[in-house]
N, C-alpha and C positions, 0 to 999 in steps of 0.2 A: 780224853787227853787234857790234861792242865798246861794253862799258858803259863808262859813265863813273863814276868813283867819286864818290859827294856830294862837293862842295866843301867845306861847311862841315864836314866830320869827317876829324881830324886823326892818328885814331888806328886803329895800325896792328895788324898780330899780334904786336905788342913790349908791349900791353899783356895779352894773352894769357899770355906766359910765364912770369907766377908763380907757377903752381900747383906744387906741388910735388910731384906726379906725371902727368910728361907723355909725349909719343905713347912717346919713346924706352923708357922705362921701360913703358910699357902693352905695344910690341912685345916688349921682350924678357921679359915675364912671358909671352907669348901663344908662343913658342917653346918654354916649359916641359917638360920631358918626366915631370911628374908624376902619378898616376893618383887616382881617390879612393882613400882604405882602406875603406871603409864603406859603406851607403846606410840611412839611420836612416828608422822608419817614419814616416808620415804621418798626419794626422790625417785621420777620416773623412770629415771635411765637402770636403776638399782633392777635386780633382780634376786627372783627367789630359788632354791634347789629345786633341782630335778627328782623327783619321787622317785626317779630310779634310782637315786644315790642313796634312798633309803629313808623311809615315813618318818611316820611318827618314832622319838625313843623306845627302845623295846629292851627289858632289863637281861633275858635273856640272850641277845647280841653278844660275842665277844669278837675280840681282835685278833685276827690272824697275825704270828709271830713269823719273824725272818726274811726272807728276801721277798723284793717284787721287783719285777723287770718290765720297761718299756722298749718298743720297737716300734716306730712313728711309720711305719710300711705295714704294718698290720692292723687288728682288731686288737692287739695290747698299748697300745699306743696310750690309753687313758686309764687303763691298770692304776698307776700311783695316784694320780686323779681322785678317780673314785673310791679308792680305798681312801685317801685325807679326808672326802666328804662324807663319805659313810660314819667315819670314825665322828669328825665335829656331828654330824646329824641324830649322832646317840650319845651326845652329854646330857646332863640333864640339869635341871637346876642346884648351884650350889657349886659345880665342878669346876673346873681352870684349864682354860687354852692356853699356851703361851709359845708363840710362833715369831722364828729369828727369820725371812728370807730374803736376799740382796735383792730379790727383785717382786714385787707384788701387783701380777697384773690381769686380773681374771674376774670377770664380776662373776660366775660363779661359785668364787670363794668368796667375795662380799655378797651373795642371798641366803648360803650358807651360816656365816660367820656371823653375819645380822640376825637368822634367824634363832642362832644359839644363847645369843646376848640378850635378845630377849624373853626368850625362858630362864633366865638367871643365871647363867654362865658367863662368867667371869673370861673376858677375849683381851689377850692381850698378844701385841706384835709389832715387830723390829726391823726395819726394812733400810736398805740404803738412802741417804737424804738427794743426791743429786736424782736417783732416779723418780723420785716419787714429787721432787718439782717438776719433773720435766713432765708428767702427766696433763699436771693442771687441775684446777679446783674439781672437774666434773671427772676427771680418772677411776681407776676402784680404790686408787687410794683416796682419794679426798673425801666421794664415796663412803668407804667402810670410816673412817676418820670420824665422819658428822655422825653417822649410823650407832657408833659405837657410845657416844658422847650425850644420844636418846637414852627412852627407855627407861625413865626415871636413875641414870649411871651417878648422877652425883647424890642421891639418897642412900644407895647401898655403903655397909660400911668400907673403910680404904682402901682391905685387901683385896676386896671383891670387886672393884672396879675394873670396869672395861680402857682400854685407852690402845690408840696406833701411832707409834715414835719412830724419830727416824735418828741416826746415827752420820755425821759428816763423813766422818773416814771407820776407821777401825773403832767398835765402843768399847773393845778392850785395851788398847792400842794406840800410839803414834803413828800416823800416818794408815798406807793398809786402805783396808776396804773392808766396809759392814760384810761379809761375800759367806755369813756362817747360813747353812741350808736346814735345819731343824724341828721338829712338830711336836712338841709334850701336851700329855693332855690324863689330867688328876685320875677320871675315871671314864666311861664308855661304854653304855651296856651294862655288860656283866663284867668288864676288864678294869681292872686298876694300874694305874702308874704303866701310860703308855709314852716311851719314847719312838719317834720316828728320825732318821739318821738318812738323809737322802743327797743326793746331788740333784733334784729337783727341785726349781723354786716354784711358787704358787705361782705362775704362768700359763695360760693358754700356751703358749708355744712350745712351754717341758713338757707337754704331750703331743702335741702337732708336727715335731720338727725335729726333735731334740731323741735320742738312746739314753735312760737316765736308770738309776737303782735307787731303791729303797729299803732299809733293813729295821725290822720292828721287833723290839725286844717289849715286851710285857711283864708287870709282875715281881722287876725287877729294882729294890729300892736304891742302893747304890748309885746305879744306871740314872734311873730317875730325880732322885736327889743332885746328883751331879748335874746334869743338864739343867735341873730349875735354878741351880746355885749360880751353874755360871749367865743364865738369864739375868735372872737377877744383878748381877754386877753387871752387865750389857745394859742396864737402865739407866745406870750412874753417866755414861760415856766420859768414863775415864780409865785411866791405865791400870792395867792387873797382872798377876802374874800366868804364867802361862799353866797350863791346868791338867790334871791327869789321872783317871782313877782306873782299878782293875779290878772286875767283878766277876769272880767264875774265869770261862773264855774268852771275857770279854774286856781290852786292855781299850779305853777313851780318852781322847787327846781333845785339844781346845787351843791353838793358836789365837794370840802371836805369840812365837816362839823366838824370836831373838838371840844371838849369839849363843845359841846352843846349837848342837850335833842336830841334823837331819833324819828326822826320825825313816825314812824311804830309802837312804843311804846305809842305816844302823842296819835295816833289814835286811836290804842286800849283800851285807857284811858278814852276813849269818848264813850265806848260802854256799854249799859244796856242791858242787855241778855233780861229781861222780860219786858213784855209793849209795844212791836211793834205792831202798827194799818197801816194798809193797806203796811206794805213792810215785811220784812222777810218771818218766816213761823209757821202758826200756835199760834201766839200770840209772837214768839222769835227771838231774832236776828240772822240772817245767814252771816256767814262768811264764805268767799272760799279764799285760798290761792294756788298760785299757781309760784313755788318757785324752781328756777334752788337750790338754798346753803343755808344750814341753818351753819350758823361755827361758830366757839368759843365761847367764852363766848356770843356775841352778840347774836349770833344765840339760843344758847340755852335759853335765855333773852326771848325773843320772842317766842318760843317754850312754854315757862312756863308759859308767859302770856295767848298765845290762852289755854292752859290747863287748867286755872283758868276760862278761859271765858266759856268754856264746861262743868266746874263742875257746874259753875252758872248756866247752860241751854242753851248756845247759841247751835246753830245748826252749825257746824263747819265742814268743809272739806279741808283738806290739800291735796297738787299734790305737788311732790317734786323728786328731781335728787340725790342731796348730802346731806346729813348730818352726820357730822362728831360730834364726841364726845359725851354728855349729849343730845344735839340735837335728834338724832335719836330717842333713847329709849322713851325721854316725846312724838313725833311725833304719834310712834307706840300703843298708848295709846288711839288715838284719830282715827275717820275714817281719809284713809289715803291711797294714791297711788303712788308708789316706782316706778313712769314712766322712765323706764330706759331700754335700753336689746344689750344684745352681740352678734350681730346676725350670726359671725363667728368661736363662742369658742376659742376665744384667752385670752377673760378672763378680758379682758376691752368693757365698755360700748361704743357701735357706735350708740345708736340711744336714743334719752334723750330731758326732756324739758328746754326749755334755757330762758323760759319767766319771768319774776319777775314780779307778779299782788298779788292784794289783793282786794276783793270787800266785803261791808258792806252793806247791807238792813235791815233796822230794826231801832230798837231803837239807837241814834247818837247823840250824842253831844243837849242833851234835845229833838228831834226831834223825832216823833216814827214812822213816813214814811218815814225816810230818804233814799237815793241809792246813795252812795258814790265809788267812788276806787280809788286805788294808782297801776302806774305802771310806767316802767322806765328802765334804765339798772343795777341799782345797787342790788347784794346779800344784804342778811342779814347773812354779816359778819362783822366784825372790819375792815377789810383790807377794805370793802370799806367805807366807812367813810372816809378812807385819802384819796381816789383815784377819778377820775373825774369818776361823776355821772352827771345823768341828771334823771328827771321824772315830772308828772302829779299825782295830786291829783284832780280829776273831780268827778263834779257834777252835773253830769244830770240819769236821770232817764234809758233813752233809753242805751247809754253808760255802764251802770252799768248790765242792764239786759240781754245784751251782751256780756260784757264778765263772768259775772256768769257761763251762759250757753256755754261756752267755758272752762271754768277750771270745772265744772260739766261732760261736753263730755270728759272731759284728766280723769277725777277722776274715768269713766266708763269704762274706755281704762287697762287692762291687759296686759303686754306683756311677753311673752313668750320668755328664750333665749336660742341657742345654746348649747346642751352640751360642758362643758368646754374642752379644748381639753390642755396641757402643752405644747406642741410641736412649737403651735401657741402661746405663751407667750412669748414676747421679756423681761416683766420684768421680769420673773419666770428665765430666761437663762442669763440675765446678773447681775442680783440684787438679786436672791434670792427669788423674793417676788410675787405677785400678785396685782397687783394698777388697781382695775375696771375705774378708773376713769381717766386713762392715754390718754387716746384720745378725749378729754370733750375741749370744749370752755367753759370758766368759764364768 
């Protein structure tokens, strides 16, 4: 099936190209034939990869394409994990990392990402700035920070240098939040021009705690040029326009998007609940959502809409963490599962799904076999709108039927929490209050 590109967006990879270091300059620094002079030591708290993440480079390795799903109740739970370290563990010298994620907290990614830099790879990445003060000089950001800055990094020529930045708010943006979740990486193995498109940040806890996806497109330059482009202007931290390219199946967005139409609203603009032949269910269209935030007016925007799709007959299933305000109440209306749980009675959520998906089967945009979805890093809130996002609106059949059946297994999933206990409430004892949601990557 061929996508169709949103009507209402106008813009193309021509507003991609002003960064001012693009693929062409990214390949010809990856063609380099320079070596480190150095390897400076480490500090002790650093750590190196786990060999089961995958040895020495082997040219022969390639990257598996398309989805990977986590479920923090099982043995998949580190699935996206070790597929990021697999991938960084087969660059090789001359290649390019380049990693956007709000949150950077794993020294497994800094023994990793240390050890790729100094084999001559080129590591660069983009992380929130409030969060990465709030570590402290010894965190894995300060950590991978000093690590990257060895290695003889200022003899290599400029494109090839390693470096880790941090962004105040949105670095494409006014206001907003660094919050874009992304992994490019030049070559790997035997694979070229790998994007990774996740609602996973480099976290220990996006496997421990967190339901996350990841979808890996290979091979594809579009794709890949796109994503380094708008890197690339995420180095500037300053304002850009909002971004968008469509390759094959595969239609890419990049917030902030500002005073334009809602791209999650456009979609569901496009749905006829009755009249599906050979996709939804039962002659109707099926919708699954599976949704770390519903918040403010946005969100309850959206909320109103699937409501309205449900009265018409669509077949509708919500999986969600937070919803604040208006949000909740129209949610609870609808089948619906509050995946969340406190597993220590302190009174805040430790274990919750962090993924933002939405898939369509059924009746679409005139089409009544359609398999569509949307996934990415951003909520459906306002806040993100201003804030750097990234995601995927795909269209392939296989894709869609998969992750269905992944927000269908979250929708089945119960969980039980902890009696509440006060004692163990730190906001209950310094504020007064209870905030389930105090220990949440948003």
């Amino acid at each position: 099936m061929k996508i169709r590109p949103l009507a209402v967006i106008a813009v193309t990879l021509v507003a991609l190209t002003a960064a001012p270091l693009g693929p062409a300059a990214e390949a010809e620094s990856a063609r380099s034939s320079w070596a480190p002079t150095s390897t400076q030591p480490r500090s002790a708290s650093d750590v190196t990869s786990d060999k089961r993440d995958g040895d020495t480079p082997k040219p022969r390795y390639t990257v598996a394409q398309g989805p990977t799903f986590t479920n923090p109740l099982d043995a998949s739970s580190q699935r996206i994990n070790k597929k990021i370290v697999r991938v960084i563990n087969h660059t090789r010298r001359g290649a390019i990392i380049r990693m956007a994620s709000w949150n950077f907290d794993s020294y497994r990614y800094v023994g990793a990402l240390t050890a790729a830099h100094e084999r001559g790879v080129s590591v660069r990445l983009i992380m929130a700035r409030t969060l990465a003060a709030a570590q402290g000089p010894g965190g894995p950001y300060g950590t991978l920070k000093r690590n990257l800055a060895g290695s003889g990094n200022d003899q290599r020529p400029a494109p090839q240098r390693s470096w880790f930045r941090t962004c105040s708010h949105s670095c494409r943006g006014i206001g907003g939040a660094m919050h874009s979740k992304f992994y490019i990486f030049s070559r790997s193995g035997a694979s070229d021009r790998i994007v990774m498109n996740t609602s996973a940040n480099l976290t220990a806890a996006a496997a421990r705690v967190q339901w996350n996806d990841l979808f890996t497109v290979v091979g594809r330059k579009i794709t890949y040029d796109s994503y380094l482009n708008v890197f690339n202007q995420m180095t500037l931290d300053r304002k850009a326009k909002y971004a968008q390219f469509t390759d094959g199946s595969i239609v890419g967005w990049f917030y902030p998007r500002p005073g334009r139409s809602d791209l999650v609203t456009d979609m569901l603009d496009k749905v006829q609940c009755k009249g599906a032949k050979g996709a939804g269910i039962n002659g109707f269209t099926a919708i699954r959502v599976g949704m770390d935030v519903f918040n403010n007016e946005r969100g309850a925007r959206i909320a109103r809409q699937l409501k309205t799709l449900s009265n018409r007959g669509c077949n509708i299933r919500i999986v969600y963490s937070q919803a604040v305000g208006p949000s909740r109440e129209i949610i609870k209306t609808m089948p619906n599962t509050h995946l969340v749980q406190d597993r220590d009675g302190d009174g805040s959520y430790d274990r919750y799904l962090h993924a933002k998906v939405m898939t369509i089967s059924g009746f679409y945009d005139g089409v009544r076999n359609e398999r569509i979805l949307l996934n990415g890093s951003a909520n459906w809130s306002g806040t993100a709108i201003q804030s750097d996002e990234q995601g995927m609106i795909i269209n392939r059949d296989a894709a869609e039927r998969a992750y269905t059946a992944w927000i269908n297994d979250m929708f089945r999933t119960h969980l039980v929490s902890a009696p509440y206990n006060p004692e163990l409430d730190p906001d209950l004892n310094q504020r007064g209050r209870v905030d389930p949601y105090a220990n949440m990557e948003f």
